[in-house]
C-alpha positions as a Markdown table, in Angstrom:
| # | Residue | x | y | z |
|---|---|---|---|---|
| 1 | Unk | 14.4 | 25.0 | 1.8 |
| 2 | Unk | 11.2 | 25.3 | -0.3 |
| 3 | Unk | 8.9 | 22.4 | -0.8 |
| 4 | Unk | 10.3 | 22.2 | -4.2 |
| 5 | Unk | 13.8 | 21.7 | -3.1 |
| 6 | Unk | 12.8 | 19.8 | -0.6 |
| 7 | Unk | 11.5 | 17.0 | -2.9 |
| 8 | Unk | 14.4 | 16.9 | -5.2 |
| 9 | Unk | 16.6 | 16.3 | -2.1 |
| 10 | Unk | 14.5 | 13.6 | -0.9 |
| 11 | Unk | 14.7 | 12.0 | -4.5 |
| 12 | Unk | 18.7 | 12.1 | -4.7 |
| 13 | Unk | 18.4 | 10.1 | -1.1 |
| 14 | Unk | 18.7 | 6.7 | -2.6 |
| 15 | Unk | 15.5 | 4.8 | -0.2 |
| 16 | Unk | 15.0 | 1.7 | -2.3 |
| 17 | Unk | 15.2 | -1.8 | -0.8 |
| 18 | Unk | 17.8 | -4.3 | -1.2 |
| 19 | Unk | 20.5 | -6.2 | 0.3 |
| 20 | Unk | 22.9 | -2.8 | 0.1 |
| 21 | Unk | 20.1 | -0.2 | 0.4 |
| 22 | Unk | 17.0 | 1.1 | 2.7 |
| 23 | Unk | 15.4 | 4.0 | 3.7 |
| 24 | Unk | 17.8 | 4.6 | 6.8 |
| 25 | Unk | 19.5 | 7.7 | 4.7 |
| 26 | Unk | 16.1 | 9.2 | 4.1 |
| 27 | Unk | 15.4 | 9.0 | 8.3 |
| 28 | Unk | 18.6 | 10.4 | 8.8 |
| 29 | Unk | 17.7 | 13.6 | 6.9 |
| 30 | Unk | 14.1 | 13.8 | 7.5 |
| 31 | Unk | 15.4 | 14.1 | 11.6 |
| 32 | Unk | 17.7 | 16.5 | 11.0 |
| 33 | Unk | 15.4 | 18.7 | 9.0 |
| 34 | Unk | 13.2 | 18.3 | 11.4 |
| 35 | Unk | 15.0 | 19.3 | 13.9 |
| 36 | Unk | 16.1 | 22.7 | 12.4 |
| 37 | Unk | 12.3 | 23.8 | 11.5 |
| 38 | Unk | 10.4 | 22.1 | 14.0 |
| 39 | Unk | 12.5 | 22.8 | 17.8 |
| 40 | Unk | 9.3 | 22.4 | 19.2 |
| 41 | Unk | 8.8 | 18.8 | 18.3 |
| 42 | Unk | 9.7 | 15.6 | 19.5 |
| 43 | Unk | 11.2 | 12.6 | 17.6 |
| 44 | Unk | 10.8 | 9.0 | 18.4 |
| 45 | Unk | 12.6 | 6.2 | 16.4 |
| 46 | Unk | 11.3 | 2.5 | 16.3 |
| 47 | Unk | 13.6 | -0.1 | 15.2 |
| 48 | Unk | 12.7 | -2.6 | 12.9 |
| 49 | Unk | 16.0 | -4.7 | 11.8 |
| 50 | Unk | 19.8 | -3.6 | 11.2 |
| 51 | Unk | 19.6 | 0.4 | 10.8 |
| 52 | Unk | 16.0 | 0.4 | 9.6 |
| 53 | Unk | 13.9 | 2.6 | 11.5 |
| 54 | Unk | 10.6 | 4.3 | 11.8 |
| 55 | Unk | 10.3 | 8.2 | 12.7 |
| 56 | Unk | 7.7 | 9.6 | 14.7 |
| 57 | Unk | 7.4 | 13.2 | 15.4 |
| 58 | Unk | 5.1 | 15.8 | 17.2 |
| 59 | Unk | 4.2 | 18.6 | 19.6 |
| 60 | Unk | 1.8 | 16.6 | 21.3 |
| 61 | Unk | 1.3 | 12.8 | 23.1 |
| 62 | Unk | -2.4 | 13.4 | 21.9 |
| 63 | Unk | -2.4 | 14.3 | 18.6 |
| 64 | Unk | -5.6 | 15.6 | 16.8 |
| 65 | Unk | -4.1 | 15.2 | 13.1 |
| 66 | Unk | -1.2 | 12.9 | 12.2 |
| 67 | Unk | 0.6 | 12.6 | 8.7 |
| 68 | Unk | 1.3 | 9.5 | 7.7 |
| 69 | Unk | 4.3 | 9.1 | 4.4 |
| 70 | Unk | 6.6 | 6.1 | 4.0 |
| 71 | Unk | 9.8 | 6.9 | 3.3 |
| 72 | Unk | 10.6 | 3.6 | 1.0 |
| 73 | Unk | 10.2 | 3.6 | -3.1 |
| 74 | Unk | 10.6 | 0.8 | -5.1 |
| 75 | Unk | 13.8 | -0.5 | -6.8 |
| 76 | Unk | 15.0 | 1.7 | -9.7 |
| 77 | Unk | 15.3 | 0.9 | -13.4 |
| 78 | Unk | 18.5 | 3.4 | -13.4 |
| 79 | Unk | 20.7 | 5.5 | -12.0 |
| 80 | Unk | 19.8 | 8.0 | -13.5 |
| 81 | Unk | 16.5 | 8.3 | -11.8 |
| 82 | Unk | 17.7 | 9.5 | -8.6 |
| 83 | Unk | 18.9 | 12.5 | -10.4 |
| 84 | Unk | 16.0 | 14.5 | -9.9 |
| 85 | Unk | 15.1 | 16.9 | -13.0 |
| 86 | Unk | 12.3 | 19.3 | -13.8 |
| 87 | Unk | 10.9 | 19.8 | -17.3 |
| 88 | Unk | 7.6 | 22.5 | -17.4 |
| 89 | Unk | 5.5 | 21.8 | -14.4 |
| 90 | Unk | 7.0 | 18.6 | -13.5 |
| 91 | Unk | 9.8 | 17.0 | -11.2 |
| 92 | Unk | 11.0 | 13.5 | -12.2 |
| 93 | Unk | 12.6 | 11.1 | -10.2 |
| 94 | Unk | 12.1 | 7.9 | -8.5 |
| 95 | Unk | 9.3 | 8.4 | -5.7 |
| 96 | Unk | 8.7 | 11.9 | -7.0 |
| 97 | Unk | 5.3 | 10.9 | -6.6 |
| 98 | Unk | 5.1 | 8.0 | -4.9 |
| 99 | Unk | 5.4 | 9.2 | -2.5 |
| 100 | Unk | 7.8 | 11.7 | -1.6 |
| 101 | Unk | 6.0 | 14.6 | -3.3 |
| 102 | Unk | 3.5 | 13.7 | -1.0 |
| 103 | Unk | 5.6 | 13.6 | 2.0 |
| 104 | Unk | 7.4 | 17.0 | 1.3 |
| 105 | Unk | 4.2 | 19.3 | 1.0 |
| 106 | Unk | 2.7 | 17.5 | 4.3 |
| 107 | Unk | 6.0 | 18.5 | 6.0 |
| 108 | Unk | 6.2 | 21.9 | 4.5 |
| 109 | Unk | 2.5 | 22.4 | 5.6 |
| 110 | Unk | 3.0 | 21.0 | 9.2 |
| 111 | Unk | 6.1 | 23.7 | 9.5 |
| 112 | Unk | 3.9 | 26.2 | 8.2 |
| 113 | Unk | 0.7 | 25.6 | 10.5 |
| 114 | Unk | 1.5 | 24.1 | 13.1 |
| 115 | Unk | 1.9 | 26.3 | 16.0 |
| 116 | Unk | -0.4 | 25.8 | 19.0 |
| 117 | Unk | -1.8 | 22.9 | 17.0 |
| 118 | Unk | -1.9 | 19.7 | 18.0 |
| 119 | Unk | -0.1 | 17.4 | 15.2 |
| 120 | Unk | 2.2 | 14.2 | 14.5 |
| 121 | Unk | 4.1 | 12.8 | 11.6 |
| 122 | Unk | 5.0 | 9.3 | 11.0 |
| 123 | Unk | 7.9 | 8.1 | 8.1 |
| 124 | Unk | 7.6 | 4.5 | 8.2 |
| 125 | Unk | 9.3 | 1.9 | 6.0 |
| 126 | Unk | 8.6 | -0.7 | 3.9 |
| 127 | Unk | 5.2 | 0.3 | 2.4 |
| 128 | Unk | 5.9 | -0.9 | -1.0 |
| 129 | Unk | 7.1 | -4.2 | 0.3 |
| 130 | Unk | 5.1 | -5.6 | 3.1 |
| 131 | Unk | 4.5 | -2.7 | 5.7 |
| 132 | Unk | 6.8 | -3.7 | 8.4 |
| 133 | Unk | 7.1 | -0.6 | 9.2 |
| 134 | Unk | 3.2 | 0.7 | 9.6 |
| 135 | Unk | 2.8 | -2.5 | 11.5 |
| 136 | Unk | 5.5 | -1.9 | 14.1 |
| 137 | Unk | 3.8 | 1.9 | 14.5 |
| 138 | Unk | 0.2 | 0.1 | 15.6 |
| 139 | Unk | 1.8 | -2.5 | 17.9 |
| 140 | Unk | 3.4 | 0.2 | 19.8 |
| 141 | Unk | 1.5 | 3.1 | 19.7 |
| 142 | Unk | -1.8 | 3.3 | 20.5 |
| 143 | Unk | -2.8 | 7.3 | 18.8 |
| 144 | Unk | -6.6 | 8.4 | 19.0 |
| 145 | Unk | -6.4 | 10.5 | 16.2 |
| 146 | Unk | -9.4 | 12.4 | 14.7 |
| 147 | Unk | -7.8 | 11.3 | 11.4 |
| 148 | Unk | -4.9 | 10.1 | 9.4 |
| 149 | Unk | -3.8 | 12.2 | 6.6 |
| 150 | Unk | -1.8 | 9.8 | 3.9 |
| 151 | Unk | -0.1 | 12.6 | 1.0 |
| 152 | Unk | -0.8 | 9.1 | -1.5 |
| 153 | Unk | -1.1 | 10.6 | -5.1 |
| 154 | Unk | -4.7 | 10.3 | -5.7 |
| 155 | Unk | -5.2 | 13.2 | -8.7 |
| 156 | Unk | -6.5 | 15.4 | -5.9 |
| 157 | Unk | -9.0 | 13.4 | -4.7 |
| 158 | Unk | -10.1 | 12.2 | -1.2 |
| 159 | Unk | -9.7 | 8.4 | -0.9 |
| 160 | Unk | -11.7 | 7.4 | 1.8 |
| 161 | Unk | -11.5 | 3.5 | 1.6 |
| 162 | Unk | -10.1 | 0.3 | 0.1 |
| 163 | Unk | -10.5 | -2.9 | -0.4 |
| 164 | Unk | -8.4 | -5.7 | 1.5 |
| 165 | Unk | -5.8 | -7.8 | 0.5 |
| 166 | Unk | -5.4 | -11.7 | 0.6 |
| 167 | Unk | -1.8 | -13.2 | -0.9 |
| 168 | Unk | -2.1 | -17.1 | -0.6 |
| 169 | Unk | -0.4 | -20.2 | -2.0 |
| 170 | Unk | -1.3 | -23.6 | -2.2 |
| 171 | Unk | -0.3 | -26.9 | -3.9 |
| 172 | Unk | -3.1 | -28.4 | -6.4 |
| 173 | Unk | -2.7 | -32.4 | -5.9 |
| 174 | Unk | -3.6 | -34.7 | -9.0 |
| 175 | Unk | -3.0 | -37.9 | -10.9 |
| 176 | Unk | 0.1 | -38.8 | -13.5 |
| 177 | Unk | -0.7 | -40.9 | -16.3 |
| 178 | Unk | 1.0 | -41.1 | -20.2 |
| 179 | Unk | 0.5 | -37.8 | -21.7 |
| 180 | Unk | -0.9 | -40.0 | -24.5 |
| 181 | Unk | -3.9 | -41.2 | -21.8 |
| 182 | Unk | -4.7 | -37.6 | -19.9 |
| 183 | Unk | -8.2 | -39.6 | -19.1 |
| 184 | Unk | -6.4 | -41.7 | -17.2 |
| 185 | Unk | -4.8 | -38.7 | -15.0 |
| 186 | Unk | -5.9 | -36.0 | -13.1 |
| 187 | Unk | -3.8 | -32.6 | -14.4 |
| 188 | Unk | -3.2 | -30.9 | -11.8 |
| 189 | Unk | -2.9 | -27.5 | -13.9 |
| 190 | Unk | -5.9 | -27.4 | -15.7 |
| 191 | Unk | -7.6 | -28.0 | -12.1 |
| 192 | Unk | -5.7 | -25.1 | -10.8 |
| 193 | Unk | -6.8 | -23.1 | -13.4 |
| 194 | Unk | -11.4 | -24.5 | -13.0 |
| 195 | Unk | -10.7 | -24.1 | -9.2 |
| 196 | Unk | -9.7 | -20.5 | -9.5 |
| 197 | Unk | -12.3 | -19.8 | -11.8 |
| 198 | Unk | -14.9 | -21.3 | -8.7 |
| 199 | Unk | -13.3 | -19.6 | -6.4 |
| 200 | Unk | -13.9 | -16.0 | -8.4 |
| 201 | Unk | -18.0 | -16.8 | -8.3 |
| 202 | Unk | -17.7 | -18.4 | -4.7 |
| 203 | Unk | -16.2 | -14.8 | -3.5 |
| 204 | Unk | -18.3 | -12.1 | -4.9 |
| 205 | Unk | -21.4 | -13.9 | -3.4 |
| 206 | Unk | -20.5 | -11.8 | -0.3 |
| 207 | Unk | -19.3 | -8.6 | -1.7 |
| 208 | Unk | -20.5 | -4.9 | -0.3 |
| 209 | Unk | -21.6 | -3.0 | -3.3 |
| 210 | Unk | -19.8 | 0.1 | -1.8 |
| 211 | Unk | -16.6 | -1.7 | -1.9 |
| 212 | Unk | -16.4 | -2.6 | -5.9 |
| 213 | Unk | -15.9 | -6.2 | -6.6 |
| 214 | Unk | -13.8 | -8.6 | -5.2 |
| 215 | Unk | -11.0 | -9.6 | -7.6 |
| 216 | Unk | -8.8 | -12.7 | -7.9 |
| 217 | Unk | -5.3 | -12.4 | -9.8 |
| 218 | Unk | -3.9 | -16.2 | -10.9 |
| 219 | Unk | -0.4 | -14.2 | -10.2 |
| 220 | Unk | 1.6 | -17.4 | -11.1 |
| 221 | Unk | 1.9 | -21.5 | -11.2 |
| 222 | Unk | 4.3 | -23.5 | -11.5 |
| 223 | Unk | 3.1 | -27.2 | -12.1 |
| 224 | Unk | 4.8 | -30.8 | -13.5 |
| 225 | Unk | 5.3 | -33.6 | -12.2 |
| 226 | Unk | 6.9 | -34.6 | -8.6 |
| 227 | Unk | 9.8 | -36.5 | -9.1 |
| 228 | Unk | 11.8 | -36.6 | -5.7 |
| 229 | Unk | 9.9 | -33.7 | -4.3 |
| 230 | Unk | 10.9 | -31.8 | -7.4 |
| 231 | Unk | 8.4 | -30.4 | -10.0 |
| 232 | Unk | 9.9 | -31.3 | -13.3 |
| 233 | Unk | 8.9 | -30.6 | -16.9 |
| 234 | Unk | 7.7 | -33.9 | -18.6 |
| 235 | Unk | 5.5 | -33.8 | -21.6 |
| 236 | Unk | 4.3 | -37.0 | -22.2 |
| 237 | Unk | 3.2 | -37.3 | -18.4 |
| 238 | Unk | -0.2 | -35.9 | -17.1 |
| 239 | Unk | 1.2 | -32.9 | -14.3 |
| 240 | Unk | 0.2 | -33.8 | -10.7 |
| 241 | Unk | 0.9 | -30.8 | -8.7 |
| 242 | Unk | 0.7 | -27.3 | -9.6 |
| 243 | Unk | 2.1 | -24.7 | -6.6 |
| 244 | Unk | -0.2 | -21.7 | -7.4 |
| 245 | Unk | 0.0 | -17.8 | -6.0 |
| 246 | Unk | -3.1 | -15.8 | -5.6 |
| 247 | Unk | -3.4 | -12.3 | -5.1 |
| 248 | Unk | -7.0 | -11.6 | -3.6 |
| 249 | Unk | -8.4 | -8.4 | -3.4 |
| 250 | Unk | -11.1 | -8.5 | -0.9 |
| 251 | Unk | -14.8 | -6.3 | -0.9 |
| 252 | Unk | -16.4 | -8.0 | 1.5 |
| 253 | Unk | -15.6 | -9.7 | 4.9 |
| 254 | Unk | -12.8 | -12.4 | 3.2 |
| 255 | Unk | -9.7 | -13.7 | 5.1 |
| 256 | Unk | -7.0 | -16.4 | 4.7 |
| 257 | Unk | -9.1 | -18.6 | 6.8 |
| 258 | Unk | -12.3 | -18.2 | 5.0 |
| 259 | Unk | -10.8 | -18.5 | 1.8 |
| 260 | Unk | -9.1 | -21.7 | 2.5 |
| 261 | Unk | -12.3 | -22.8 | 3.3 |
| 262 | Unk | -13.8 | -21.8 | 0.4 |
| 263 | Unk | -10.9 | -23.2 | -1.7 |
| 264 | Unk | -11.2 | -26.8 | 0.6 |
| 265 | Unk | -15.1 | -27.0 | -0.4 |
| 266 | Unk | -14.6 | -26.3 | -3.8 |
| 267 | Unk | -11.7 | -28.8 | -4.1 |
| 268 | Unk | -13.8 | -31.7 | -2.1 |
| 269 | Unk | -16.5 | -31.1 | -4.9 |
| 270 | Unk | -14.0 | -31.9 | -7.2 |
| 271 | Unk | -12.1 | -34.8 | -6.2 |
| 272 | Unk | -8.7 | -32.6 | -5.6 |
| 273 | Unk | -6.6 | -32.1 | -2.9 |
| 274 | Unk | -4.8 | -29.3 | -1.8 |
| 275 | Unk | -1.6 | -28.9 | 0.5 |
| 276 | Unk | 0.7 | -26.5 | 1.9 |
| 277 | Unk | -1.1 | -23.3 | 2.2 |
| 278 | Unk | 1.1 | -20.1 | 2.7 |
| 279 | Unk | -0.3 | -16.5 | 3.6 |
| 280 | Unk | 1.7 | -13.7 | 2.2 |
| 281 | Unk | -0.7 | -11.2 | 3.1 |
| 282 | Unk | -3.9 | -11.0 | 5.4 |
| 283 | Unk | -5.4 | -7.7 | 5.4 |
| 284 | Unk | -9.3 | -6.1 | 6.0 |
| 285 | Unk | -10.0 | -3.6 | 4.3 |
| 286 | Unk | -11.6 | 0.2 | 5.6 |
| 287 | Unk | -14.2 | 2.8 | 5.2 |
| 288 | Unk | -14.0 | 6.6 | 6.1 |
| 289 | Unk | -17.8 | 7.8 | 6.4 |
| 290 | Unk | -17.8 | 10.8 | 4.5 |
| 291 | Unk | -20.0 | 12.4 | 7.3 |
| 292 | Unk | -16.3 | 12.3 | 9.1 |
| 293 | Unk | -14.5 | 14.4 | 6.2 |
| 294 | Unk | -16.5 | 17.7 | 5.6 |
| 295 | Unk | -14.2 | 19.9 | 7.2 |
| 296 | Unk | -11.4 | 18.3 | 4.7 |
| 297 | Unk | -13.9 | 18.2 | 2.1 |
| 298 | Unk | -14.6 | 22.4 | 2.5 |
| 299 | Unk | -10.3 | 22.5 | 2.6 |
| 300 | Unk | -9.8 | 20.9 | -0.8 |
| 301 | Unk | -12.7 | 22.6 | -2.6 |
| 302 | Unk | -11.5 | 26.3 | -1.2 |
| 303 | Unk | -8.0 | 25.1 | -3.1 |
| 304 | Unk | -9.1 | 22.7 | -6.2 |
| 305 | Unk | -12.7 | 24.5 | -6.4 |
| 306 | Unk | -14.8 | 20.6 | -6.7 |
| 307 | Unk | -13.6 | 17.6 | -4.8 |
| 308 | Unk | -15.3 | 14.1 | -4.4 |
| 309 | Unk | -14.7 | 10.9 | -2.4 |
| 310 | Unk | -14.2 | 8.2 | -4.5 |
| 311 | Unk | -13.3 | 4.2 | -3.3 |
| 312 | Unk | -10.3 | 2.3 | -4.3 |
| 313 | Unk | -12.5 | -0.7 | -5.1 |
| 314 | Unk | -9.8 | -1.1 | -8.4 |
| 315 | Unk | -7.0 | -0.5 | -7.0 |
| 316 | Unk | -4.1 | -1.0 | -4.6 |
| 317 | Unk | -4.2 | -1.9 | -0.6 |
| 318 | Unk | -3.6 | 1.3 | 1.9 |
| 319 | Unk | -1.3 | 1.1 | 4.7 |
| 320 | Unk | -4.4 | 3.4 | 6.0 |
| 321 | Unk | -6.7 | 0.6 | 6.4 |
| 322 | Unk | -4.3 | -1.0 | 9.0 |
| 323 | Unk | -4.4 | 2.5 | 11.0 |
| 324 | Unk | -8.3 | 2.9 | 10.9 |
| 325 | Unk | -8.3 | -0.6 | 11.9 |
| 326 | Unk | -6.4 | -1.0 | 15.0 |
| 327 | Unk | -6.5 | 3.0 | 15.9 |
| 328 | Unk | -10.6 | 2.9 | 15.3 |
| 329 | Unk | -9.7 | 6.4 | 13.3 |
| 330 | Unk | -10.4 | 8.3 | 10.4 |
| 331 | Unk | -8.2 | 7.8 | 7.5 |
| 332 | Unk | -8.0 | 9.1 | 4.0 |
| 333 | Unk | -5.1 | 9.2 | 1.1 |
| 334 | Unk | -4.9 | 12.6 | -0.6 |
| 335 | Unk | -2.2 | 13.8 | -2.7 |
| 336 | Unk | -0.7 | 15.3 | -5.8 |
| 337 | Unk | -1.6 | 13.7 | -9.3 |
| 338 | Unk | -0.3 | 10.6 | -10.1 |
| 339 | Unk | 0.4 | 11.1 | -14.2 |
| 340 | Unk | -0.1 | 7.5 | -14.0 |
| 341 | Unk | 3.6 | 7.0 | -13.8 |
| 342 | Unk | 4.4 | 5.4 | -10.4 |
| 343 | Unk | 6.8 | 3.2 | -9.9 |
| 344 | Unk | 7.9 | 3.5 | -13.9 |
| 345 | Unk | 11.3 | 4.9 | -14.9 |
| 346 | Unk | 9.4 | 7.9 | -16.0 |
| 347 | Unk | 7.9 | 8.9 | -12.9 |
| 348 | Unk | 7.3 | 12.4 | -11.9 |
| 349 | Unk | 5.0 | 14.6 | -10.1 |
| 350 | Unk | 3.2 | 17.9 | -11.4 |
| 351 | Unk | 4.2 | 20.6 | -9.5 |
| 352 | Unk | 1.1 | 22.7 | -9.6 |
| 353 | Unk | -0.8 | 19.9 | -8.1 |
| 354 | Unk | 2.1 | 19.2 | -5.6 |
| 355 | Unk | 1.6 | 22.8 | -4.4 |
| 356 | Unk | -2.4 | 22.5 | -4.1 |
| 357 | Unk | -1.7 | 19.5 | -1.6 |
| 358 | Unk | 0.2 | 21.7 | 0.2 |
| 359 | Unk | -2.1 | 24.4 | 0.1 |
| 360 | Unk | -5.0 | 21.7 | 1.1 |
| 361 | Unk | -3.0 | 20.9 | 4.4 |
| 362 | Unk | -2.5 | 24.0 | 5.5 |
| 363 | Unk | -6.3 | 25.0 | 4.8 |
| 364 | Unk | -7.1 | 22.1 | 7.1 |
| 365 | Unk | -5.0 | 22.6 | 9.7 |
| 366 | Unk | -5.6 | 26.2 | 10.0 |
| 367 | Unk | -9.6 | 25.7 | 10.2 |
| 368 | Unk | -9.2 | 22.6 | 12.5 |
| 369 | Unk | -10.7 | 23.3 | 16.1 |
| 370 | Unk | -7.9 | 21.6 | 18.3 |
């Protein structure tokens, strides 16, 4: 089976979460396959709940270079998108590039290159959700890689960092009055609303200019007022609680704790008070040096012909900053181009670029001195 093939049978492999569906079908083929063109290498599962499971796989307890793919996609908007399909130079289907594309030219290239190397694989679940999966791997496993590989689409580029990510909510406390009155209130959505704004200029005081900018997203709110502990909808009364949900994307040394503070100074200042904090998400973010990624560097230009590292300062949070973080490792995302259609219901991958990732990895491997 050709990388090609491979991909469209990983996209008719429903992997989406829900209360019916996982990625357990996915494991169940990726073992087998692995199996048949990989004797040579062992296969580990890790249990998260039910019949979801992590995969790890190698020739070696002391693996130089391990591939990292998760094996989950996001919900689909149709059926009709786990019917993989090609049109010209492109495969469509849901995770055809995010990120199984990704995850069958890594395993092609590992089958390809990988004897007397010294080499891992991971398939872990729930990246798209909230990385159970990636964090049961680093609780249990304690690799000393000389890098992570991540087949993330990037447009062929090395993606050597990103920023972290804080999810919080809170309740903004303030003062009912008649609507006709709101001087005599305290609305407890408008402060919601001037406290975020503080918060914004309170947190880019300690950004790192090679991260990008920290940026806040007001994802939702939900205010009123409390009527036996229930928010209700009352327009002629001032609202005196708003339950807000921020999604924080960090460039400097922010966590839940210091932002609560920050949020708790901020609110003193202006006569507020704020209850029932809830972190979603607390994660650092990470930095490759690029001193660390010629030899990958020299790999991709030999196959693209012109590379660069770039930062995702304005974009999403890597599973590969929990690795470099707790493994003290190398990590980078490289992959096939994204089209810009991840996660849509139009989302394919181009094959020519699928093919130069593949050719990349094998490049690398073959030139690595194990």
């Amino acid at each position: 089976m050709n990388t090609i093939a491979l991909l469209k049978k990983l996209i008719s492999i429903p992997s989406f979460v829900d209360g019916t569906n996982n990625e357990a079908e996915t494991g169940e083929f990726l073992m087998k396959y692995i199996k048949s063109r990989l004797p040579n290498f062992w296969i580990k599962t890790q249990k998260l709940n039910k019949n979801r499971f992590n995969i790890i796989s190698g020739n070696s307890q002391n693996p130089k270079i391990i591939f990292i793919s998760h094996m989950d996609t996001v919900k689909p908007n149709s059926k009709t998108q786990l019917v993989p399909r090609i049109s010209g130079n492109k495969i469509f289907g849901l995770g055809a590039v995010d990120m199984k594309g990704g995850l069958a030219a890594s395993l092609s290239a590992v089958i390809t290159k990988c004897v007397n190397k010294q080499i891992a694989m991971i398939f872990d679940c729930d990246e798209e959700y909230y990385f159970k999966g990636i964090k049961r791997i680093i609780k249990e496993f304690k690799f000393k890689p000389n890098i992570a590989i991540f087949p993330e689409p990037t447009d062929l580029q090395i993606v050597n960092g990103c920023r972290g990510v804080v999810e919080i909510e809170f309740e903004v406390i303030g003062k009912t009055a008649h609507g006709g009155t709101p001087q005599n209130g305290v609305n407890a959505i408008e402060k919601s609303v001037e406290l975020v704004e503080f918060l914004k200029k309170e947190l880019i005081k300690k950004d790192k200019s090679f991260c990008g900018k920290t940026t806040v997203n007001f994802s939702n709110i939900k205010g009123g007022r409390l009527i036996n502990n229930k928010i209700t909808k009352q327009a002629n009364a001032v609202p005196d609680i708003a339950k807000v949900l921020l999604d924080i994307r960090t460039a400097g040394k922010h966590d839940s704790n210091q932002i609560k503070s920050i949020i708790n100074r901020i609110a003193k200042v202006m006569s507020i008070k704020i209850l029932n904090y809830q972190t979603n998400l607390d994660y650092e973010g990470y930095l490759t040096q690029k001193t660390q990624l010629k030899l990958f560097e020299r790999s991709v230009k030999a196959v693209v012909k012109k590379t660069r590292c770039k930062y995702l300062n304005l974009s999403g949070f890597s599973e590969a900053a929990l690795v470099s973080n707790a493994w003290n490792c190398p990590c980078i995302n490289f992959g096939p181009r994204t089209g810009k259609t991840a996660h849509t219901k139009d989302e394919y991958v181009d094959i020519s670029s699928l093919k130069k990732t593949q050719l990349v990895y094998e490049n690398f491997i073959n030139n690595y001195k194990f």
